[in-house]
C-alpha positions in Angstrom: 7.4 -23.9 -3.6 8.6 -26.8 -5.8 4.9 -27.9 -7.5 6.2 -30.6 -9.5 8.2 -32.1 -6.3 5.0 -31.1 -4.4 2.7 -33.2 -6.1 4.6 -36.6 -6.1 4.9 -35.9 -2.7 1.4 -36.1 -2.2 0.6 -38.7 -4.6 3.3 -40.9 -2.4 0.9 -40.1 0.4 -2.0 -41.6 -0.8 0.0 -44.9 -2.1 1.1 -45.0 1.8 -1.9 -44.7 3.1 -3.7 -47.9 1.7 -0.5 -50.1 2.3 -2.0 -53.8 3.7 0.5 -53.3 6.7 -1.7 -50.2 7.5 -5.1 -51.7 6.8 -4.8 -55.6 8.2 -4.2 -54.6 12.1 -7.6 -52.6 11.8 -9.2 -55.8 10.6 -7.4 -58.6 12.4 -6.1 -59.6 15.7 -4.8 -62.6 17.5 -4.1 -63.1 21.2 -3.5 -66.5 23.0 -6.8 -67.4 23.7 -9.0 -65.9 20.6 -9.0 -64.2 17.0 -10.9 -61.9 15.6 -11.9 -61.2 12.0 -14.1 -58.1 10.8 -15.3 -58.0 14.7 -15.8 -61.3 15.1 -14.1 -63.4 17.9 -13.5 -66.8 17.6 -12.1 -68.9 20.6 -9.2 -70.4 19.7 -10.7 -73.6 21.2 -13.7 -72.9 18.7 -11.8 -74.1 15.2 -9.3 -76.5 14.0 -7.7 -74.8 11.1 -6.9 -71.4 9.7 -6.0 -71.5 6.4 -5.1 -68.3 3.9 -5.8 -67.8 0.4 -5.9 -64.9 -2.0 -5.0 -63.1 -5.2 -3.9 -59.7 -6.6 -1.2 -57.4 -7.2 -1.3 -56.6 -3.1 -1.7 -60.3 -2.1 2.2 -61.2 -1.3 2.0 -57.9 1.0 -1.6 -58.8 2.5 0.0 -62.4 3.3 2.8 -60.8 5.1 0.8 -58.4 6.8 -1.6 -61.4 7.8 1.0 -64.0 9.1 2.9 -61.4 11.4 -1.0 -60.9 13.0 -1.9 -64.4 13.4 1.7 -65.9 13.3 0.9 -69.6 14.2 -2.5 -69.6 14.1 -2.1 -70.5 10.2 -2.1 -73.9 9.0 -1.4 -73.0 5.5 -1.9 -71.1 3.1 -1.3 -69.8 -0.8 -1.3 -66.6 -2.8 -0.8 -65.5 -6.3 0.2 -61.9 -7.1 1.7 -60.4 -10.1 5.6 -61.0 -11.0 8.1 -58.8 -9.1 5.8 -58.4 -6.5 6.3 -61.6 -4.7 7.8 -61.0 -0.8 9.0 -64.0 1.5 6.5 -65.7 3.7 6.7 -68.0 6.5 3.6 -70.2 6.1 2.3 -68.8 3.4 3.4 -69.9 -0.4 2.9 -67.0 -2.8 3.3 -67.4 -6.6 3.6 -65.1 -9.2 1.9 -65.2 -12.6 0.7 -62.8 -15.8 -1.2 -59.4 -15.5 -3.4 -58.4 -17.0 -3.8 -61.1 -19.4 -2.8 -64.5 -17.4 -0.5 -67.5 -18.1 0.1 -71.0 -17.0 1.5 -69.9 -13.4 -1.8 -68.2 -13.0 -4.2 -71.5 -13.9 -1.8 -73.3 -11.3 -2.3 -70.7 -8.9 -6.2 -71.9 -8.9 -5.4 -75.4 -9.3 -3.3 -75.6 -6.2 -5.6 -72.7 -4.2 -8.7 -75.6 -5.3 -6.4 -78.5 -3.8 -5.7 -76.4 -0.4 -9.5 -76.0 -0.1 -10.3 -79.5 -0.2 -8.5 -79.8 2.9 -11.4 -77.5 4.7 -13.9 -78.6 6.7 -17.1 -76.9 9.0 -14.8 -76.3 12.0 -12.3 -73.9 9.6 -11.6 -70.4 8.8 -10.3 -69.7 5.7 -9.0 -65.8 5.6 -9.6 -64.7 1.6 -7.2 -61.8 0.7 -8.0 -60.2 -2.2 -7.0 -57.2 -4.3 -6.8 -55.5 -7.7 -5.5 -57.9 -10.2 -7.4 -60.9 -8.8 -9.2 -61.2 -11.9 -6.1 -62.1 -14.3 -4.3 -63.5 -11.5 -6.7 -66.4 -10.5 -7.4 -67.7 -13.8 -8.9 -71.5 -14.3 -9.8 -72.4 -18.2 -13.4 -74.2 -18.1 -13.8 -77.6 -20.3 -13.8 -77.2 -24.1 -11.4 -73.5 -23.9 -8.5 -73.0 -24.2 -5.8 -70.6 -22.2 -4.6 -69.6 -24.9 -7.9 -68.1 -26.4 -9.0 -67.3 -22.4 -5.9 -65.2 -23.1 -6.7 -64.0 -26.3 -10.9 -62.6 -25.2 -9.5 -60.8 -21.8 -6.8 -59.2 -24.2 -9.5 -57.6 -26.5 -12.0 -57.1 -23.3 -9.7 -54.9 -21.5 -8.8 -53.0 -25.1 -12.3 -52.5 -26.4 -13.5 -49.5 -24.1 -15.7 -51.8 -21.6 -15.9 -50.7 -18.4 -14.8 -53.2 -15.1 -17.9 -54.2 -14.4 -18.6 -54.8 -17.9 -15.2 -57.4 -18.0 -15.6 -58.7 -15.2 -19.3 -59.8 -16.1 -17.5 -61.6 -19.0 -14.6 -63.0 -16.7 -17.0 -64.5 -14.4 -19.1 -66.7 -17.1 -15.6 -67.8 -18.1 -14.5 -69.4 -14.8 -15.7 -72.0 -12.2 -14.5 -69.8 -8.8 -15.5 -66.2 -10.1 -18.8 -65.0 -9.1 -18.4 -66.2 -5.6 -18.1 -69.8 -6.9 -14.9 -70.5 -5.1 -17.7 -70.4 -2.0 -18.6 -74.0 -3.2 -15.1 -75.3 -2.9 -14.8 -74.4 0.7 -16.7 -77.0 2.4 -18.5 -75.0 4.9 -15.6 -73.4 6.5 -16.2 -69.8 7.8 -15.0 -67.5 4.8 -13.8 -64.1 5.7 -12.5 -61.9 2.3 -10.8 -59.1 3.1 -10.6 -56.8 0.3 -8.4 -54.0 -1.1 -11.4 -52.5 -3.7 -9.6 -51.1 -6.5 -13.1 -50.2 -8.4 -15.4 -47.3 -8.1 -18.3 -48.9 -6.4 -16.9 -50.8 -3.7 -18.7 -54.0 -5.1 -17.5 -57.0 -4.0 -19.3 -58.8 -6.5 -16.8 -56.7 -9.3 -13.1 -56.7 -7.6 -11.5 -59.4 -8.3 -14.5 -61.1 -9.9 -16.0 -61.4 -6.8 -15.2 -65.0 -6.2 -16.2 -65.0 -2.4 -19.1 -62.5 -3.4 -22.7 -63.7 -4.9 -23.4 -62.5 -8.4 -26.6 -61.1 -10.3 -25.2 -61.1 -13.7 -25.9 -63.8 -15.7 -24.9 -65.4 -19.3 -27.4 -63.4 -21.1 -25.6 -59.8 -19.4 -22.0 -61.1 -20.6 -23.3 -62.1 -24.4 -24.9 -58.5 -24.4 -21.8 -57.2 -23.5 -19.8 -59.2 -26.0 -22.5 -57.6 -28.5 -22.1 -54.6 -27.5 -18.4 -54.2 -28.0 -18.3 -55.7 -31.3 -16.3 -58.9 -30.1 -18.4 -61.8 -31.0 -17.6 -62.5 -34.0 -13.6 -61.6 -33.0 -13.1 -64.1 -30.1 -12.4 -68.1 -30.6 -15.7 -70.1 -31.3 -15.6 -71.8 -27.7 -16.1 -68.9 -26.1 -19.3 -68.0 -28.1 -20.2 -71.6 -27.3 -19.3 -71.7 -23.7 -21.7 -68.4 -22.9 -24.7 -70.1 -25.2 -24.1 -73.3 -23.4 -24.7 -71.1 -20.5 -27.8 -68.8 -21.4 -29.3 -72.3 -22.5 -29.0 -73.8 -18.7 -26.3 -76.9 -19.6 -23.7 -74.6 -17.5 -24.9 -73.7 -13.9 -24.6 -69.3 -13.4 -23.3 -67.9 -10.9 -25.1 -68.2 -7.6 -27.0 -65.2 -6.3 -26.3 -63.1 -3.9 -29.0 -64.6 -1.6 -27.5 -68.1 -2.2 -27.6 -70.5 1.2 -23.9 -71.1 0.2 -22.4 -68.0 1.1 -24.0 -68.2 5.0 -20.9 -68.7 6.5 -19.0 -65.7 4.2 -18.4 -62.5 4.8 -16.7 -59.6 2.8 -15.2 -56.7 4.5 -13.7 -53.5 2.5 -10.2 -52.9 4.3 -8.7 -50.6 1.9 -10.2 -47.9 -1.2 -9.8 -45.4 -3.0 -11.6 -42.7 -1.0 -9.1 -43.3 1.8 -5.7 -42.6 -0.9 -8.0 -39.2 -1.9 -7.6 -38.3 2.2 -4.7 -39.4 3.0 -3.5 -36.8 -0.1 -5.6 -33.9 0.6 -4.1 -34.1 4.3 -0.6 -33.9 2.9 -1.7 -31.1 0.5 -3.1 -29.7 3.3 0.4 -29.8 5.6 2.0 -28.3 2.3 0.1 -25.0 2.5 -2.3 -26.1 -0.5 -6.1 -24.8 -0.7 -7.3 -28.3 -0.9 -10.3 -29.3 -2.9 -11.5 -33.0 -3.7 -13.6 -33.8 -6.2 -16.3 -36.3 -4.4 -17.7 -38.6 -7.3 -14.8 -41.1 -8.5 -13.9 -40.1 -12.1 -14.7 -42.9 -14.1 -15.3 -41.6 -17.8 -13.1 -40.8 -21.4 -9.4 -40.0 -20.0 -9.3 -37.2 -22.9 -12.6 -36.2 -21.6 -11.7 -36.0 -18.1 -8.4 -34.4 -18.5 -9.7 -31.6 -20.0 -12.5 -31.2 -17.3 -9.7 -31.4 -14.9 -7.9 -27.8 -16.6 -10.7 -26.5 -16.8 -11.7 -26.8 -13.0 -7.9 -25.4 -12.7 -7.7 -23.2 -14.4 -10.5 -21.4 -12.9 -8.1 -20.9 -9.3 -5.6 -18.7 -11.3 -4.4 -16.0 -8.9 -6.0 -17.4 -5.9 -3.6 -19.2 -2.9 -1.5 -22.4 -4.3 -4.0 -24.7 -5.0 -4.2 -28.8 -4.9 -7.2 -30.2 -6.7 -7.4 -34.0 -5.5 -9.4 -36.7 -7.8 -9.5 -40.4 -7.7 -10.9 -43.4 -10.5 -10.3 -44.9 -13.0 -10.9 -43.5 -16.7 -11.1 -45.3 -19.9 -9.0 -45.9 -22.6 -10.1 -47.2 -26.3 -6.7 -48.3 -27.4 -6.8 -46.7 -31.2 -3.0 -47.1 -32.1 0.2 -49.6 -31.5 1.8 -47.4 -28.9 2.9 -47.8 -25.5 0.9 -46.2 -22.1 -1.3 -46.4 -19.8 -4.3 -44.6 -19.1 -2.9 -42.5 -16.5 -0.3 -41.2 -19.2 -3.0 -40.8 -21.8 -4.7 -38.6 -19.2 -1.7 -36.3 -18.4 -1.1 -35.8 -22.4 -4.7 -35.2 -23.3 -4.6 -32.8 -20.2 -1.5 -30.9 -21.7 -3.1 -31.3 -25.0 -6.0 -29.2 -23.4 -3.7 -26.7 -21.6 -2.0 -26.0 -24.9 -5.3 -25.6 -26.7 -6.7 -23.1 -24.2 -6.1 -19.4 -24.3 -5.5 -19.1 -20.6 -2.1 -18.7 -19.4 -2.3 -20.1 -16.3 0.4 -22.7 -15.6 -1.0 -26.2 -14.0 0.7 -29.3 -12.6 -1.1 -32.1 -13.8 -0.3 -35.4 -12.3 -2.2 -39.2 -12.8 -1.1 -42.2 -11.3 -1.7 -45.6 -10.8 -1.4 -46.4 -6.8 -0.4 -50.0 -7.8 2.7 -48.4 -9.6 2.3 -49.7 -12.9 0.3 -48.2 -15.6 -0.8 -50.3 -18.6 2.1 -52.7 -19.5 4.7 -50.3 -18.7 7.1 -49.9 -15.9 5.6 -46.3 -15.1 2.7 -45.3 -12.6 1.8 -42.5 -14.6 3.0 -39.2 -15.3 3.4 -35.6 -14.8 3.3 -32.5 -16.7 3.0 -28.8 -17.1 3.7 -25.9 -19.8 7.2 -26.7 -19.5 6.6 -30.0 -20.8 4.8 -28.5 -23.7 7.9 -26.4 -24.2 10.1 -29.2 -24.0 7.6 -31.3 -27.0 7.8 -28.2 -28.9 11.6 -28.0 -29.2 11.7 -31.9 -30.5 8.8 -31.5 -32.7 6.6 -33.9 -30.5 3.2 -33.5 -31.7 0.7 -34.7 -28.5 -2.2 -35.3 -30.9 -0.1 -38.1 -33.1 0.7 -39.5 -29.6 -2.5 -39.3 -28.0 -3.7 -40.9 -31.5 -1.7 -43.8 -31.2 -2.0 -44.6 -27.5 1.8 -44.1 -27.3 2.2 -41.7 -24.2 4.4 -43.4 -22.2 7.0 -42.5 -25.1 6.2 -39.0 -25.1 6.7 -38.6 -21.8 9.9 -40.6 -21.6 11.3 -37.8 -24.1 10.0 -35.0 -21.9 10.9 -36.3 -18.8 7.3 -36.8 -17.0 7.6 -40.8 -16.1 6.3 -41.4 -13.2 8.5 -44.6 -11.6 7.8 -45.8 -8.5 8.1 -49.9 -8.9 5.5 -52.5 -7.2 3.4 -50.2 -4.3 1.9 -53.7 -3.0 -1.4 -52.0 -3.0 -3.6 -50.8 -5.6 -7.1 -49.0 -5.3 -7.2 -47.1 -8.7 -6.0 -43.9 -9.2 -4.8 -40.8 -7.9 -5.1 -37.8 -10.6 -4.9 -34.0 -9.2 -4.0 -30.6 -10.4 -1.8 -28.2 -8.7 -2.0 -24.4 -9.4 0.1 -21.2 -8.6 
């Protein structure tokens, strides 16, 4: 039994599992007479155009996925995922831009998704792929802001310790199609989002800024949120400006969820998180593992979580191999100038706790990023066990200057625990798990 070898294996599993060519046929279908979308079948008599729009780091793969279903059924359409993850389409254009803090290819992706739009009318479809990443990827700079200081606030909101529904509240009282306001550009069509969730809730009013979604935050919950963090006084004055302008009523919120505009909308969850978590306790399963699966997404501290995570392992010493499987997303406060990821930062605090405990018992800690890339790095995570404490120990590597500086990604790259697995084309959080024997 090869643990290490074992539990990439099944981490691969779960990445496979949520793949858009795996999840689009259970949600479309085309024959030569009628379509159907999330159960609904449409004549092909019925509507004039189909047109195909969408954003995130799985968007080039959705758009594949979507064209070899409904082939020429599409009259056009235009995605924007992140660079290096762009694949060739037929009929669909897909751009590449910034993640996670945007640039000009990702305004221009909105700009010419806005100019496709205008081409709807009532008797259209207009398919809506969307996945993690959506957020950055779409990015439009309202009157009176800047990109560059659009660039500069999501850079701090995603550093501060705010949680995604607490940046995306911001993001969507910084943009005219987030918080389903790209609904108003669609001209009654019939919108149908289909939606890889990579956050813990499953809300469609959070992944991707829920631009096809209605929205009950309002100005007043992102300028909280802005207090809370400490960022007010850090970000460019138009920003503070733009959210006042907003709590004072001179910029229109976000419509509600019970908005008349999003009648003709639907949102359909194709793809998550708790599906990766199955898909890898079955292959721990076929690999003779005692499986167990942790049923709440973990969502807190990474240090705090990692050392739950030992703990729990720790307590199957001298019991059948066993293959604890979690999934989430934790939360890093970056405190240092390092380089990493929070998936990294997780396995090193976890090793920080193994080495700090007075149990013996070896564990195979693994975290990984099912999108393959972990913070601005070219790693999905890491892995590591007491031999990777061994290995820090001969090269004087102290984990708690590394976890102190946010710089696990070169920790690991000295002790051989990278994770590289290059663009997945999916993305629905994380995959951590624990494997003892």
């Amino acid at each position: 039994m090869n643990a290490s070898q074992d539990a990439l294996i099944i981490f691969n599993a779960a990445v496979a599992a949520v793949q858009p060519a795996q999840l689009l046929p259970l949600h479309l279908s085309a024959t030569k007479e009628d379509i159907t979308i999330c159960n609904q079948t449409f004549a092909v008599s019925s509507f004039n155009h189909i047109y195909v729009i969408g954003a995130g780091k799985a968007a080039a793969a959705m758009a594949v996925a979507t064209e070899r279903i409904m082939g020429d059924f599409i009259t056009e359409g235009l995605v924007v995922t992140k660079y290096q993850h762009a694949l060739p389409c037929k009929k669909i254009k897909v751009i590449e831009g910034a993640h996670p803090v945007p640039d000009e290819q990702c305004v221009m992706a909105v700009e010419q998704t806005v100019q496709l739009l205008a081409k709807t009318t009532e008797e259209d479809i207009v398919i809506c792929l969307l996945s993690g990443g959506a957020s950055a990827l779409w990015c439009d700079v309202p009157e009176g802001i800047t990109l560059e200081e659009i660039q500069t606030t999501f850079d701090k909101l995603i550093k501060c310790g705010a949680t995604i529904q607490e940046v995306n509240t911001v993001r969507k009282h910084l943009s005219s199609i987030k918080g389903g306001q790209l609904i108003r550009y669609c001209s009654g069509a019939k919108v149908f989002s289909l939606i890889i969730s990579d956050v813990p809730s499953d809300d469609v009013s959070i992944i991707a800024s829920g631009p096809t979604a209605g929205d009950s935050t309002t100005f007043d919950d992102a300028y909280t949120i802005l207090v809370k963090y400490h960022l007010l006084h850090h970000l460019p004055n138009s920003i503070y400006r733009h959210i006042k302008n907003g709590i004072n009523g001179i910029i229109a919120d976000t419509p509600v969820p019970n908005d008349c505009i999003f009648q003709h909308t639907a949102n359909a969850i194709i793809g998550n998180n708790v599906m990766a978590v199955q898909a890898a306790a079955t292959k721990a399963g076929k690999l003779a593992y005692a499986v167990y699966t942790n049923s709440e997404l973990v969502t807190g501290n990474a240090e705090e979580e990692a050392a739950k995570l030992v703990h729990v392992a720790q307590q199957y010493k001298g019991t059948k191999p066993t293959c604890i499987i979690q999934g989430g997303e934790t939360i890093v406060k970056v405190t240092g100038n390092g380089k990493g990821g929070r998936n990294q930062h997780f396995v090193l605090a976890a090793l920080h706790a193994l080495s700090d405990s007075n149990d013996a018992t070896d564990v195979f800690i693994l975290s990984g990023g099912t999108d393959g890339t972990d913070g601005p790095t070219n790693a999905a995570g890491a892995i590591g066990n007491r031999e990777t404490l061994s290995i820090a120990l001969q090269k004087k590597l102290f984990i708690e200057d590394y976890l102190r500086q946010c710089d696990a990604y070169h920790f690991f790259e000295q002790t051989g625990g990278l994770i590289i697995t290059g663009a997945t084309q999916t993305n629905v959080m994380d995959i951590m798990l624990a494997i003892v024997y």
